[in-house]
C-alpha positions as CSV (number, residue, x, y, z in Angstrom):
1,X,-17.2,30.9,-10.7
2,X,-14.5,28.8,-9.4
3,X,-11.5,27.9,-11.8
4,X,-11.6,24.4,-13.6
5,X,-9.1,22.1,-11.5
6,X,-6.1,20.1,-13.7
7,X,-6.4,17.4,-11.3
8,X,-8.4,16.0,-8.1
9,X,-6.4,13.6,-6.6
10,X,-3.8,10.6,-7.2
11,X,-5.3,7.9,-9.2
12,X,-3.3,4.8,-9.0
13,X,0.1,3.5,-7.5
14,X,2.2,1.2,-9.4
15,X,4.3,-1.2,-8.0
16,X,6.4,-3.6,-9.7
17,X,6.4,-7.4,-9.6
18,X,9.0,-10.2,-10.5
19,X,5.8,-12.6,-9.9
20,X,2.4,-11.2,-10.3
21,X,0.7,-13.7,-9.1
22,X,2.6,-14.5,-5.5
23,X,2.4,-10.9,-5.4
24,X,-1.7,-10.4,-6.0
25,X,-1.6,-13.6,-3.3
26,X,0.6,-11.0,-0.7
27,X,-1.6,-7.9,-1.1
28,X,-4.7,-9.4,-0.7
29,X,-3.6,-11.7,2.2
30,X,-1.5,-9.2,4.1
31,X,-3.0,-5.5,3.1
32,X,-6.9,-6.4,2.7
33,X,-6.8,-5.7,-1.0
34,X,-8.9,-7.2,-3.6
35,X,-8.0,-8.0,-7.1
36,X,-10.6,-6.1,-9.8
37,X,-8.7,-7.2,-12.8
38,X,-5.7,-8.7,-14.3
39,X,-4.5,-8.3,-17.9
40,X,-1.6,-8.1,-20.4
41,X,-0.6,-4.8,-21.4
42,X,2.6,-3.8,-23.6
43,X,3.8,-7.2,-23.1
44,X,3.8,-7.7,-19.4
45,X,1.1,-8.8,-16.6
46,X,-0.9,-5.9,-14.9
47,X,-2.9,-6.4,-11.9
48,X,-5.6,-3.6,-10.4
49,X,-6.0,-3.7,-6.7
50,X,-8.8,-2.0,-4.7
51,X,-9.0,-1.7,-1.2
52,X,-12.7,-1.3,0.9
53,X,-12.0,2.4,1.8
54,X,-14.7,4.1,-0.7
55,X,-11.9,6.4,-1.5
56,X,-8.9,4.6,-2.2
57,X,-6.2,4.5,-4.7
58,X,-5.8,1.7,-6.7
59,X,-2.7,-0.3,-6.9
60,X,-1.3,-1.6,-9.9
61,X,1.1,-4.6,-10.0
62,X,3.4,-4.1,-13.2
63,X,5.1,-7.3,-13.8
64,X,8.7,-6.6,-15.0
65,X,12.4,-8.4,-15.2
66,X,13.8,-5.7,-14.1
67,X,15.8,-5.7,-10.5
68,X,14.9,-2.6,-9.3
69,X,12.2,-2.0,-6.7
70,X,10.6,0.8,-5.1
71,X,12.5,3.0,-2.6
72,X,13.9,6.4,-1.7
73,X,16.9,7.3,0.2
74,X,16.6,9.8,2.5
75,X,19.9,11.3,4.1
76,X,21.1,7.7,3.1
77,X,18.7,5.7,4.8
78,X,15.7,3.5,3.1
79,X,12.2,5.5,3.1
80,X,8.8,4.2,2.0
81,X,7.4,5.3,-1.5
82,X,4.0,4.2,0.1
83,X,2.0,4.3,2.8
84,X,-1.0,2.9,4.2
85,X,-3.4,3.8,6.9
86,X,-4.3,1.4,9.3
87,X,-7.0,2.3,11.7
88,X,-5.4,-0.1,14.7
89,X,-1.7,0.2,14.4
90,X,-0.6,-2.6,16.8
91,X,-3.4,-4.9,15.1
92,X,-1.5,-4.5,11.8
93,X,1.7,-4.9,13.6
94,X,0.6,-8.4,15.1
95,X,-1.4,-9.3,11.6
96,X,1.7,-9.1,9.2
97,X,4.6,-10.5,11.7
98,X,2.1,-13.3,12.3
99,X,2.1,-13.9,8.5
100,X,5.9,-14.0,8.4
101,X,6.0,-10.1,7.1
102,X,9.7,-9.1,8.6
103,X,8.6,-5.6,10.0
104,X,10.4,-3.1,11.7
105,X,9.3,-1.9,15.2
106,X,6.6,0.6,15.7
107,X,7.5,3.9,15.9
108,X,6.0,7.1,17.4
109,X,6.0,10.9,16.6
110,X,5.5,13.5,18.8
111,X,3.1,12.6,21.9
112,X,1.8,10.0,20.0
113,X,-0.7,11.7,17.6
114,X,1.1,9.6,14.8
115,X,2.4,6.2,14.6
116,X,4.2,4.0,11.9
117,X,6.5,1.2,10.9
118,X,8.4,0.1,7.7
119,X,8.0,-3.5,6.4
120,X,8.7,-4.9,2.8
121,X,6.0,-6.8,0.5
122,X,6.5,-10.0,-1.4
123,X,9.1,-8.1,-3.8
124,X,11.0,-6.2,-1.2
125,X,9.5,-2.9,-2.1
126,X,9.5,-0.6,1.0
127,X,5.9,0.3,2.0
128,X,5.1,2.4,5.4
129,X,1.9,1.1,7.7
130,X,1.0,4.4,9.4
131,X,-1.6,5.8,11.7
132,X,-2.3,9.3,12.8
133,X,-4.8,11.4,14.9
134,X,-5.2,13.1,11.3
135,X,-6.3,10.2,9.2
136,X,-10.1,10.7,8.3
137,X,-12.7,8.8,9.4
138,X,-12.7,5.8,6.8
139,X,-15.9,5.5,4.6
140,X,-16.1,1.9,2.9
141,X,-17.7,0.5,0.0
142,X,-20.9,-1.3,0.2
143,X,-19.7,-4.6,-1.2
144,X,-16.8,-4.7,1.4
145,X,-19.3,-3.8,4.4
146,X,-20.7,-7.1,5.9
């Protein structure tokens, strides 16, 4: 008998939001999200985002006052607190400079099996687009397929 697991996987990501709804607007125009649900909890805005993979983690948009937005410094440079797979890498690239997204270049690892760039959403939260020879086969839900 196999032990009981604690947990199976990452449920959400939460991202916070000066303006949920310009920020809703930016995630389902540049990312291919779609908005499930918006509500007040504990006083602020909350927005739940899916994307079509059949397996993806849902994004929350916490609206908040607060300044601060999401990002790690590593060996005193900005890194990403979130990435996202992209099946066509220079397709994404084109997609969100095209829409005004200020991205940094493309960027390659090893002989190539992996390939990313930086970019900042709506709020100036740091977010990754990424692509690898790793990334499994994406499996999407039947209302996105069509």
């Amino acid at each position: 008998m196999t032990e009981p697991y604690t947990f199976t996987r990452i449920g959400y990501v939460y991202v916070p939001t000066s303006d949920i709804d310009r920020s809703i607007d930016w995630y389902t125009r540049n990312l291919s999200f779609k908005l499930i649900n918006k509500f007040e909890d504990r006083g602020s805005m909350m927005a739940v985002l899916h994307q079509p993979h059949k397996h993806a983690i849902a994004l929350l948009l916490i609206e908040t006052a607060e300044p601060d937005r999401l990002q790690i410094n590593r060996n005193g440079s900005p890194f990403p607190v979130m990435a996202v797979q992209c099946p066509d890498i220079e397709l994404t690239y084109r997609t969100l400079t095209n829409n005004g997204v200020e991205a940094e270049p493309i960027q390659t690892l090893g002989a190539g099996e992996a390939r990313y760039f930086y970019f900042r959403d709506d709020q100036g939260n740091l977010l990754e687009a990424a692509w690898s020879i790793w990334d499994p086969e994406d499996e999407f839900k039947e209302e996105a397929a069509g």
